[in-house]
C-alpha positions as CSV (number, residue, x, y, z in Angstrom):
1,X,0.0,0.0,0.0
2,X,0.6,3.3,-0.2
3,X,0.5,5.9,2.0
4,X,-0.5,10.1,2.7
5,X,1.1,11.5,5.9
6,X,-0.5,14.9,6.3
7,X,1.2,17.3,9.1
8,X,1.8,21.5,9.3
9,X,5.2,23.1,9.5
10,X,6.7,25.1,12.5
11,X,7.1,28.7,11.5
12,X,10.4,30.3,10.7
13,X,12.4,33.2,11.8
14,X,12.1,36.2,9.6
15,X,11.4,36.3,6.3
16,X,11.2,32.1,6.4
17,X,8.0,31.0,6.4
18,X,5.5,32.5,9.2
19,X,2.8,31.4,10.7
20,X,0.2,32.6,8.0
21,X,1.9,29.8,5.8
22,X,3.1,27.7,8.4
23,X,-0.3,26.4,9.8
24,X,-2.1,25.2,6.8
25,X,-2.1,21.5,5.9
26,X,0.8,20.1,4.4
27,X,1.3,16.5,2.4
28,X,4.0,13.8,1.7
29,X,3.3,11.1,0.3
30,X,5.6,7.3,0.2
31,X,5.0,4.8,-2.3
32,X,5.7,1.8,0.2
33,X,5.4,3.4,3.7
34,X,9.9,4.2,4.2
35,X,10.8,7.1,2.0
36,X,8.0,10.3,1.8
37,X,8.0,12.8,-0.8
38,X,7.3,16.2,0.2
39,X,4.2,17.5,-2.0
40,X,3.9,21.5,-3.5
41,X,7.6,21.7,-2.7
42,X,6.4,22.0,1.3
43,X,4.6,25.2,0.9
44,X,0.7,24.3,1.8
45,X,-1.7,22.9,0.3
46,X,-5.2,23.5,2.1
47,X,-5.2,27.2,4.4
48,X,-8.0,28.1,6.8
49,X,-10.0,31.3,5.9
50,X,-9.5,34.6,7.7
51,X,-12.5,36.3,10.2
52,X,-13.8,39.2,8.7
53,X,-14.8,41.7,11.9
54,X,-17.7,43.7,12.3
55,X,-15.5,46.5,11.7
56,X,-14.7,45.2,8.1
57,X,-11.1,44.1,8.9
58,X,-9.5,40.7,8.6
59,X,-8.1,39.0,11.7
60,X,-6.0,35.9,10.6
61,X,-6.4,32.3,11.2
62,X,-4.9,28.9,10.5
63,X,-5.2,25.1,10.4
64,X,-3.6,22.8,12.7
65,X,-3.8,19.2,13.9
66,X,-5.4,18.1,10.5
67,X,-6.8,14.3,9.6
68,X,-8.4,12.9,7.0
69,X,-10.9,10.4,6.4
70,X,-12.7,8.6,2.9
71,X,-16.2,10.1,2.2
72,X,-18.8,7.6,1.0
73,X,-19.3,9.3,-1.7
74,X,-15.9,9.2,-3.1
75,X,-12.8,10.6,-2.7
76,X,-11.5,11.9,0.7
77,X,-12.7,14.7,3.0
78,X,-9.6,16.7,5.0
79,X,-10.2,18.2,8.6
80,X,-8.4,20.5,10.9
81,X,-9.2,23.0,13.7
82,X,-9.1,26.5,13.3
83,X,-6.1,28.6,15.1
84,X,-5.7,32.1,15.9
85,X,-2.1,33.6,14.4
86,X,-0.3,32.1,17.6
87,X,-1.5,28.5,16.8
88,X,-3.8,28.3,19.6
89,X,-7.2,26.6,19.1
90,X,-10.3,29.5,18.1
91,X,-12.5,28.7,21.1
92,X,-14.9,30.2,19.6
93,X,-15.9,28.0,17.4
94,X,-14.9,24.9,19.4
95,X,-17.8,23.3,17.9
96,X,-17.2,23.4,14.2
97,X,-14.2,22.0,12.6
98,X,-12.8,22.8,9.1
99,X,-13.0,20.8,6.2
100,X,-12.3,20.6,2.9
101,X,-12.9,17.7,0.4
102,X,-11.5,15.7,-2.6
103,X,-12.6,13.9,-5.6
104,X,-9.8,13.1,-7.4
105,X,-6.8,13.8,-4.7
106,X,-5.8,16.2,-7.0
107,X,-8.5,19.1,-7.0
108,X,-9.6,20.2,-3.7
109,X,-12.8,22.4,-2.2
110,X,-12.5,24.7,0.5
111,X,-16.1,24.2,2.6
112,X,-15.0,25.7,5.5
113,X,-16.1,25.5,8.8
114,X,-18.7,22.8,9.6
115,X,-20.4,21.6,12.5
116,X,-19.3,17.4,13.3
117,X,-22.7,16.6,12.5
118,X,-22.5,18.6,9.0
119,X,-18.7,17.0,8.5
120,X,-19.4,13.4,9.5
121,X,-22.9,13.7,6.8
122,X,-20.6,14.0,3.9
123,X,-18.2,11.9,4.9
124,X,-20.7,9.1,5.5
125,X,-19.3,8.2,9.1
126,X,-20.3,8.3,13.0
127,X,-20.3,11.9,14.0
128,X,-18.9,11.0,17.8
129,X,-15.9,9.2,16.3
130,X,-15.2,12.4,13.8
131,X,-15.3,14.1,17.0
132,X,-13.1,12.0,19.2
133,X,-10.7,11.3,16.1
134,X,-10.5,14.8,15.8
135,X,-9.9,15.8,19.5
136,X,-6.5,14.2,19.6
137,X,-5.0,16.9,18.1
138,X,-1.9,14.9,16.5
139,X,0.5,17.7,14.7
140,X,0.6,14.3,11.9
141,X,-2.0,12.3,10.7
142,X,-1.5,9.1,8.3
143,X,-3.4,7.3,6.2
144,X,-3.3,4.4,3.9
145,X,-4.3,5.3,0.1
146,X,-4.2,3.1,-2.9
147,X,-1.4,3.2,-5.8
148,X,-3.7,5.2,-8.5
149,X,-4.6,7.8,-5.5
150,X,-0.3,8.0,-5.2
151,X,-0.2,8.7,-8.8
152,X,-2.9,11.0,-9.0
153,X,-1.8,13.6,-5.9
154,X,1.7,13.1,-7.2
155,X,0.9,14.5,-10.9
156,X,-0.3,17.7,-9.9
157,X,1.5,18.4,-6.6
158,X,5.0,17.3,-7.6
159,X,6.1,20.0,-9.7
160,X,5.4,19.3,-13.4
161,X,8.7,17.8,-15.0
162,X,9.7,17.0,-19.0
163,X,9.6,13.0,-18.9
164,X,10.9,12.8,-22.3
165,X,10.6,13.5,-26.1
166,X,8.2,12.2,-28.9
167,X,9.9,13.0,-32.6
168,X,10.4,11.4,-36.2
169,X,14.3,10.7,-36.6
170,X,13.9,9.8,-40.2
171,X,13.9,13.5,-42.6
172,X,13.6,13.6,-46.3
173,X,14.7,17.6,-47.2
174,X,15.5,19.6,-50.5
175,X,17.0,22.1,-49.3
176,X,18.4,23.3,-46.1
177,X,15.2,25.6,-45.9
178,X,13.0,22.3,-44.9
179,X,14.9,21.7,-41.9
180,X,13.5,25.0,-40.4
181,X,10.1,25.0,-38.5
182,X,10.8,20.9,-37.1
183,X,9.5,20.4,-34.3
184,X,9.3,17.2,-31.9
185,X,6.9,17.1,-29.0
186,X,8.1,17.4,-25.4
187,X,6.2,14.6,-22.7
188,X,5.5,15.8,-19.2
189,X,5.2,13.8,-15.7
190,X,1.3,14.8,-15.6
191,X,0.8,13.8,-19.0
192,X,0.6,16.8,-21.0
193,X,2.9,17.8,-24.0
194,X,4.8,20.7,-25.8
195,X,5.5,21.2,-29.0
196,X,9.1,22.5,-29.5
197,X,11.2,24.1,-32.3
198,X,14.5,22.0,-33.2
199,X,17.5,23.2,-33.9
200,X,19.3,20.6,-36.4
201,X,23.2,21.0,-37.4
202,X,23.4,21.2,-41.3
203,X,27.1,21.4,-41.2
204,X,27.7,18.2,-42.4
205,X,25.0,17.8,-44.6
206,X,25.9,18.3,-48.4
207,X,22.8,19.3,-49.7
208,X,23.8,18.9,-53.4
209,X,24.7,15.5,-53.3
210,X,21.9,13.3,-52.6
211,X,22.3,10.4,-49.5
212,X,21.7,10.2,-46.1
213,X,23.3,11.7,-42.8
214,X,22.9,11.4,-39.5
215,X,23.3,14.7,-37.3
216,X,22.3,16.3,-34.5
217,X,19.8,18.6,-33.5
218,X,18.6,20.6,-30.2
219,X,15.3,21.2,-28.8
220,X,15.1,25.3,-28.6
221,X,13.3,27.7,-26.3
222,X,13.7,31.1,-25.5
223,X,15.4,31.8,-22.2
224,X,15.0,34.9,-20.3
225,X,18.0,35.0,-17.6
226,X,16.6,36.4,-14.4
227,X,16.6,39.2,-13.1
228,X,15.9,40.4,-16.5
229,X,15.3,44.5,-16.1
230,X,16.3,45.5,-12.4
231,X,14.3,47.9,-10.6
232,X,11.4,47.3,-12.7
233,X,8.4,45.4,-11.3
234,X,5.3,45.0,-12.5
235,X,5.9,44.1,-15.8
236,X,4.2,44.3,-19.1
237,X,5.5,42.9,-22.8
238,X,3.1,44.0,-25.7
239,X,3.2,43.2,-29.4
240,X,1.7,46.5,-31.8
241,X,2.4,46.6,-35.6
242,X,5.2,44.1,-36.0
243,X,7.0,45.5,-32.8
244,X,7.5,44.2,-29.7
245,X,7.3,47.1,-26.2
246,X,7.8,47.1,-22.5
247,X,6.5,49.0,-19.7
248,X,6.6,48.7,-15.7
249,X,6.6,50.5,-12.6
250,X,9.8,52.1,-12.5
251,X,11.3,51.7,-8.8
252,X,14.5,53.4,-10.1
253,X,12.5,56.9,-10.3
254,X,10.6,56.1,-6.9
255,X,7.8,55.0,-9.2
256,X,7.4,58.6,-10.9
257,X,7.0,58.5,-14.2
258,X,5.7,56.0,-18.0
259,X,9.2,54.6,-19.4
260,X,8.7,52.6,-22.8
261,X,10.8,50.8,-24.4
262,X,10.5,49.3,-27.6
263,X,12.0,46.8,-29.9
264,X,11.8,43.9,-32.5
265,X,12.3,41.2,-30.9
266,X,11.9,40.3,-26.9
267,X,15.3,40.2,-26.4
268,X,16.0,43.3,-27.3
269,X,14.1,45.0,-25.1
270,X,16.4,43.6,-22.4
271,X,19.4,44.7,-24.3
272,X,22.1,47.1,-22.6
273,X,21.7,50.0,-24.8
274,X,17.9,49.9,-25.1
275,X,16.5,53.3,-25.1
276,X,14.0,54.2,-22.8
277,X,11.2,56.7,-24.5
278,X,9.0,58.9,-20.9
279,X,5.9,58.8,-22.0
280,X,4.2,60.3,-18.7
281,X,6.0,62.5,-16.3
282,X,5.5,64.1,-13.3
283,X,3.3,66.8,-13.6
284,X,2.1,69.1,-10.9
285,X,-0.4,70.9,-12.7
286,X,-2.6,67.7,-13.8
287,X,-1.4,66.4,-10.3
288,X,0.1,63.5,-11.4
289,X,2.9,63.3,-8.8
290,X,3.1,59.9,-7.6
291,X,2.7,56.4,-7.3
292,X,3.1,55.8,-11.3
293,X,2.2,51.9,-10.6
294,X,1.6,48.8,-12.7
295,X,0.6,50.6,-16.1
296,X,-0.5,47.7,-18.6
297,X,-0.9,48.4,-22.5
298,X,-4.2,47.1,-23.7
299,X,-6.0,47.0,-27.3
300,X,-9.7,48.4,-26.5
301,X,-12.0,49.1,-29.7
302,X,-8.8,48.6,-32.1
303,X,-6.9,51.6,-29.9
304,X,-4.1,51.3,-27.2
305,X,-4.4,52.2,-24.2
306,X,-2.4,52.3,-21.0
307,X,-4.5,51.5,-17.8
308,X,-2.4,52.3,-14.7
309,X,-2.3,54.4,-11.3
310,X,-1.1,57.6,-10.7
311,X,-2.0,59.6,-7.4
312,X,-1.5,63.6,-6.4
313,X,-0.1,65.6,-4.2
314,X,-1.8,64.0,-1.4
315,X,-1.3,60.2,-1.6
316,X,-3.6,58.1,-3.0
317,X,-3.8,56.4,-6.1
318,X,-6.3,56.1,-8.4
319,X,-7.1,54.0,-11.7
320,X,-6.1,56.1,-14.9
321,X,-6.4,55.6,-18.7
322,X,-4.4,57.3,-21.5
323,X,-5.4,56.7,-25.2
324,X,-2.7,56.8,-28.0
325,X,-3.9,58.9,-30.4
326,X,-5.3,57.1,-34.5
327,X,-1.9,56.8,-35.8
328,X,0.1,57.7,-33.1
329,X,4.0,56.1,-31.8
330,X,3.8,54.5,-28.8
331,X,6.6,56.1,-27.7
332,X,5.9,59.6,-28.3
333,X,5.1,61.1,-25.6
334,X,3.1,63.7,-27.8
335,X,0.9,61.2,-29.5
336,X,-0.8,60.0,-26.4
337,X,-4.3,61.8,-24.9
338,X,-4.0,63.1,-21.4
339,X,-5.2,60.5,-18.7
340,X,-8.6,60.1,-17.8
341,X,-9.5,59.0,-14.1
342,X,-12.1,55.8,-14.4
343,X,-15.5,56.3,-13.0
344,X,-18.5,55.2,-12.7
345,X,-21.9,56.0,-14.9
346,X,-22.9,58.9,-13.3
347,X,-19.1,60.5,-13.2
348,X,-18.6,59.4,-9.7
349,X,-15.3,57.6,-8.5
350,X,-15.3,53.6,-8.7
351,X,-14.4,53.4,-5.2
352,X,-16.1,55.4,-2.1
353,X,-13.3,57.2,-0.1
354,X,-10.7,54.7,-0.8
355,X,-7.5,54.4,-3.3
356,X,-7.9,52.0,-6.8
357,X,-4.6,50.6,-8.4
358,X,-3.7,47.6,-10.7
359,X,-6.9,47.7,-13.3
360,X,-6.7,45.2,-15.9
361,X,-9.0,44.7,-18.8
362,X,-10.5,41.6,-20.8
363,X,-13.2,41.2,-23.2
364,X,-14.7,38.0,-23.4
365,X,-18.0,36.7,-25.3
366,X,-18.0,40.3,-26.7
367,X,-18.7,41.6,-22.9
368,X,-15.7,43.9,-22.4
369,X,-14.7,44.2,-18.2
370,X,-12.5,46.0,-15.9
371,X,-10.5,44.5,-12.9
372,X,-8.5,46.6,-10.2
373,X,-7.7,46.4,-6.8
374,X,-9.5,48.8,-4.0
375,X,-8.5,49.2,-0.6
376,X,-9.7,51.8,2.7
377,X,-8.1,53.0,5.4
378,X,-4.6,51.8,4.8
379,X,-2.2,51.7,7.2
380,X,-4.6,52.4,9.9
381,X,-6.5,50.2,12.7
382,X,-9.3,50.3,9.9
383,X,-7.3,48.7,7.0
384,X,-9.7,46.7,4.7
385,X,-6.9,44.9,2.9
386,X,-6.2,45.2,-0.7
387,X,-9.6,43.1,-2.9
388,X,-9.9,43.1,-6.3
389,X,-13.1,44.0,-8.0
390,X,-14.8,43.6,-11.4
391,X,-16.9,45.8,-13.4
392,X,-18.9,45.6,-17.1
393,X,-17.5,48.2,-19.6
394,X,-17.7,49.2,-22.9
395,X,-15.0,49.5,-25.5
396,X,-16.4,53.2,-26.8
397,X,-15.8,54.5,-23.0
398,X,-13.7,52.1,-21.3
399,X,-12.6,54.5,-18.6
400,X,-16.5,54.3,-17.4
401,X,-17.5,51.3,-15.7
402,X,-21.3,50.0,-16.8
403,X,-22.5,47.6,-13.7
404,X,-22.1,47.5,-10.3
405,X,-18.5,46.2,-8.4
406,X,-18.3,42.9,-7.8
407,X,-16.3,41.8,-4.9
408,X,-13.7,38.9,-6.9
409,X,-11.5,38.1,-4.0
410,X,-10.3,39.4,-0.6
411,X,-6.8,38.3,0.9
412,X,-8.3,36.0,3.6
413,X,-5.8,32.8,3.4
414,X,-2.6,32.9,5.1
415,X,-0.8,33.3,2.0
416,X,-2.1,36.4,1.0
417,X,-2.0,37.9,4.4
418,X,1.3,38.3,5.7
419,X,3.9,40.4,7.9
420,X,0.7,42.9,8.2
421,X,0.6,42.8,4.4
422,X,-2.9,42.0,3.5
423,X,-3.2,42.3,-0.1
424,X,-5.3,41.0,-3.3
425,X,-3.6,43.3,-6.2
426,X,-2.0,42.7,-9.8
427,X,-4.9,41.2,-11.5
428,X,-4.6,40.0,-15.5
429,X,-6.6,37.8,-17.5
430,X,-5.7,34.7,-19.4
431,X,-8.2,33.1,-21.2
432,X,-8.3,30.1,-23.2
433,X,-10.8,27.7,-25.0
434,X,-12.9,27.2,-22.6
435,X,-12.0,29.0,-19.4
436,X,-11.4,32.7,-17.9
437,X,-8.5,32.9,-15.4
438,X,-7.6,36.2,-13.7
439,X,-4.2,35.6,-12.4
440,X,-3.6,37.7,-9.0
441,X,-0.6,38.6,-6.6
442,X,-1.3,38.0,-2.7
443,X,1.1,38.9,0.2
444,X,3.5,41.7,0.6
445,X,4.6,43.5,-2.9
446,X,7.9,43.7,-2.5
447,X,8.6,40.7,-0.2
448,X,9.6,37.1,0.2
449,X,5.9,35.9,0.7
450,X,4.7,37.5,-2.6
451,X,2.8,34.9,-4.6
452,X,0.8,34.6,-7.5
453,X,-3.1,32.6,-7.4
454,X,-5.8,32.3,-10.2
455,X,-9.2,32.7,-10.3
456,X,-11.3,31.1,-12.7
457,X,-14.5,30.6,-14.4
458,X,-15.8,28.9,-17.3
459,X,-15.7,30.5,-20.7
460,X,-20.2,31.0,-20.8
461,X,-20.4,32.0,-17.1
462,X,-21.5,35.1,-15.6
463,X,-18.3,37.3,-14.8
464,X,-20.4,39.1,-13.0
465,X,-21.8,36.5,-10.9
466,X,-19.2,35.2,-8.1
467,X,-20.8,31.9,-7.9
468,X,-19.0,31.7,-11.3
469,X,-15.7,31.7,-10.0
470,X,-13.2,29.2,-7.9
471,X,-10.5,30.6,-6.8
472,X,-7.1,29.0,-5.9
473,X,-6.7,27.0,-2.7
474,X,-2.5,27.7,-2.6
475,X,-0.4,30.2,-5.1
476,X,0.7,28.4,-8.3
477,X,4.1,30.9,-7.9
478,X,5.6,31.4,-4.9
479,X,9.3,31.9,-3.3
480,X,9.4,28.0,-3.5
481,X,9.0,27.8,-6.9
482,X,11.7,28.8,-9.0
483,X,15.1,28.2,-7.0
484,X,16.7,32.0,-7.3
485,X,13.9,33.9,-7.4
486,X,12.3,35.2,-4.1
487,X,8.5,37.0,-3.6
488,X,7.6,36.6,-7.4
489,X,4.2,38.4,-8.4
490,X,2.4,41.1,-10.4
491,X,2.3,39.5,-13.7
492,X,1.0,39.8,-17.3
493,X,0.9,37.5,-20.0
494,X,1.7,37.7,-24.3
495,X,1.8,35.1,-26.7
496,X,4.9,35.4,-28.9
497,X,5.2,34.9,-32.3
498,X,5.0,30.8,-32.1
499,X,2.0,30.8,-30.2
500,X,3.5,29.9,-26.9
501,X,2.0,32.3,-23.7
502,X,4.6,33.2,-21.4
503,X,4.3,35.3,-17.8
504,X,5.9,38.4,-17.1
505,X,6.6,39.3,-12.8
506,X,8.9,40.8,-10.7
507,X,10.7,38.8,-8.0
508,X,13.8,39.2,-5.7
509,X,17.3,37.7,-5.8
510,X,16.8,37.6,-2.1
511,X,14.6,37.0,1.0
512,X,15.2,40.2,2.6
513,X,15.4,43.2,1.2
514,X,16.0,43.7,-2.7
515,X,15.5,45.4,-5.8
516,X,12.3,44.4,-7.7
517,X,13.0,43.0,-11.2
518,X,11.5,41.7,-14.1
519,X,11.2,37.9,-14.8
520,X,9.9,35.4,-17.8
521,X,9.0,32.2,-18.0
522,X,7.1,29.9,-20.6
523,X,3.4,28.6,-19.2
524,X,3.0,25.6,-19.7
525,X,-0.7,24.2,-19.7
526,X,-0.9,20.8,-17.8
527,X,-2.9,17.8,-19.0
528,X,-6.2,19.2,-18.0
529,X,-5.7,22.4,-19.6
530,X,-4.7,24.3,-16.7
531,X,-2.0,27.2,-16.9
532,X,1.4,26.5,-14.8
533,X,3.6,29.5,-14.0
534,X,6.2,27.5,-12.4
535,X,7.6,25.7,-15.2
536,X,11.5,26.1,-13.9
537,X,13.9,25.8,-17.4
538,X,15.2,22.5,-16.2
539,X,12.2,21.0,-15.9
540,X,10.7,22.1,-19.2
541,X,13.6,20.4,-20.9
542,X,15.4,18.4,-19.1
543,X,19.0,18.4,-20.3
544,X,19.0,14.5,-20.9
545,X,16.3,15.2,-23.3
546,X,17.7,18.4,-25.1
547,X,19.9,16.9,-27.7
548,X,18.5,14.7,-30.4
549,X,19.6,12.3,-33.6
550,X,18.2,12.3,-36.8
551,X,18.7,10.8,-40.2
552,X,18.6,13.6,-42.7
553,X,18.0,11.9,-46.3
554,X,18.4,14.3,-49.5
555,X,16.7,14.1,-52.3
């Protein structure tokens, strides 16, 4: 048999890992019972939900002491009591337990709390025992699971890896043209694939003599070395009229300030001597003095626009638009309208006394919406957190929202809630076939804990309806992703010229204290369809795999 051993981690000094992260259920699982693999690189898996006062402030909690028991119904149901940020047991609701369940033991549902009797109904056993098994209050709990339930939390959980390559060795070519655009088809530990480019060594080939030859070839993908742009978070990569621009908050200028750069390929807006083109400056007289944050180029109605935040005198940001005028270079500074505050229908802010930052924009079904981030009384006793909220527009006025807010998300798991950082901000859409993710950032902006989560809908459903949405139960980017890159978040997404959809964020090259910079990695889509952002370059081609044989024949 196999087996699951659930437990929660003690939390670390500093920067490592505090209790918001370290009290939420955590999983290894062993094939035969002696050696245990650590599951989501032993960052959490299943987090308790925050209280949310009378007040309209969040006060933290956590999971600890979990178990786990099969429902009747299928799959497994997951249970742990509720803690306060010190670890110690929420008297308060001593009577309920939280609980979260399972069909596939990859995919899991966050129910909440539940009363034994509510708990021990869905799982189909004794309520008294539930109780009693729960009231031991072990820090580890394990459980026996079968070999296909191994395999199946293992292929999501264990970081997706390249398991090999699928390709034709045997080429009949002209010329030394047909050997461009080959590709062979990279296999993955879930199941999924890639289709990659191949680089194949004509040297040897003489392609006026017919014959055969065997050479080699490598499997190609871009790579974008981090830190890619220091000092520049927030990061956006657009494609307009053949060429290729970039745009982020600029910590370098304390955040004052629209820098563009622009190039035609990716790489060479990365390049040493790139030039950088202001677009916005400061500008006392329109009172755009501060907090130039996370501006994102978007095409609305066939025009560009930036959306972004800009605040005045007094601080306090506030969702902006700027049009680039029919015709107009996207680095002129000239050739761009002045920028418009968004509002509602009748002229009046989005937001009621607060500050709005991070808006994003996505049309899908021919419904055009706006997503930002809203937040009151920061920084005082009254401090709502960051949420992120979602509004129908229209592409003629897109700096006027059409419906009511919509409350998306609020930062109520540990990993969004950290080091007083309470924060839902960053939003940007990604959607494919047949689903709507908004990628969002959680945590502290410019720390360790940053982290990046989705939320997600199907392609037909009501955007405005919340029921609509799931939202992530851990991040799907975090500082245990990528090894190097510490508090990644505030992304964007483009699709470059070979189809291939690729994240843009800003991370760290340290725990502590350190300059926000840009990053890129490829996402890869895993075999349900599902984006994963953190596809490390090693394990999207393994180096085993890289280079390849084939037997060129020329006719």
């Amino acid at each position: 048999m196999s087996y699951i051993r659930l437990f929660t981690r003690t939390p670390g000094e500093g920067d490592e890992y505090p209790s918001a992260l370290a009290y939420s259920i955590h999983m290894e699982v062993s094939k035969d019972g002696n050696e245990y693999e650590i599951l989501n690189q032993n960052y959490g898996i299943l987090f308790a939900e925050a209280n949310i006062r009378e007040n309209n402030t969040i006060d933290e909690r956590g999971a600890m002491y979990p178990v786990m028991a099969k429902r009747a119904a299928g799959g497994y149901g997951f249970l742990a009591h509720r803690v306060d940020k010190d670890g110690n047991v929420d008297e308060a609701v001593a009577d309920k337990i939280l609980y979260w369940k399972t069909e596939d033991m990859e995919h899991f549902t966050d129910v909440g709390l539940m009363s034994y009797d509510e708990a021990a109904a869905d799982l189909g056993v004794d309520a008294d025992s539930l109780k009693e098994l729960c009231a031991q209050k072990n820090d580890t709990y394990e459980m026996e699971i079968s070999e296909e339930e191994y395999n199946a939390i293992r292929r999501l959980w264990i970081p997706i890896y390249n398991t090999g390559v699928e390709y034709s060795e045997n080429l009949t070519v002209s010329s030394e043209d047909d050997l461009k655009g080959i590709k062979v088809r990279a296999l993955y530990s879930d199941g999924s694939y890639h289709d990659k480019y191949v680089s194949i060594d004509a040297s040897q080939i003489d392609f006026a003599k017919g014959g055969t030859y065997t050479v080699k070839g490598v499997m190609t993908q871009p790579e974008y070395k981090f830190p890619l742009a220091e000092g520049y978070a927030d990061p956006i990569v657009f494609f307009y009229e053949g060429k290729w621009y970039f745009i982020a908050t600029n910590d370098n200028t304390d955040d004052v300030g629209l820098f563009v750069r622009g190039a035609d390929t990716i790489d060479g807006l990365f390049a040493k001597d790139v030039e950088e083109h202001v677009i916005l400056d400061y500008d006392e007289e329109k009172q755009f003095i501060q907090t130039f944050w996370a501006p994102e180029f978007h095409m609305i109605g066939g025009s560009v626009y930036i959306l972004f935040a800009v605040g005045p005198k007094s601080w306090g940001p506030h969702s902006h638009m700027m049009k680039l005028k029919e015709g107009g270079n996207i680095l002129n500074a000239n050739d761009w309208e002045t920028p418009v505050k968004v509002v509602r229908k009748d002229g009046s802010p989005i937001e009621k006394g607060g500050i709005t930052l991070d808006m994003t924009y996505l049309k899908v079904n021919n419904k055009s919406y706006l997503v930002w981030s809203e937040r009151y009384h920061i920084g005082s006793d009254l401090d709502s957190g960051s949420m992120i909220y979602i509004a129908e527009t229209n592409e003629e006025k897109p700096y006027v929202i059409t419906s009511e807010p919509m409350l998306l998300t609020r930062p109520l798991y540990g990993w969004e809630h950290q080091y007083g950082t309470i924060n839902n901000e960053g939003p940007y859409p990604l959607v494919t076939d047949n689903k709507v993710h908004i990628a969002y950032s959680g945590g502290s902006a410019g720390g360790y804990s940053y982290v990046v989560a989705n939320m997600t809908a199907d392609i037909d459903a009501d955007l405005l309806d919340i029921n609509s949405w799931t939202k992530s139960v851990t991040p799907l980017l975090s500082a245990h992703s990528v090894e190097g890159e510490y508090g990644p978040g505030h992304n964007g997404f483009y699709k470059d010229e070979n189809g291939d959809t690729w994240i843009t964020y800003h991370a760290k090259l340290t725990p502590g204290w350190a300059t926000r910079s840009t990053a890129i990695r490829r996402v890869h889509f895993d075999v349900y369809g599902d984006p994963v952002y953190n596809m490390s370059k090693d394990r999207d081609i393994d180096p085993k795999y890289k280079e390849l044989t084939f037997n060129v024949t020329v006719k």
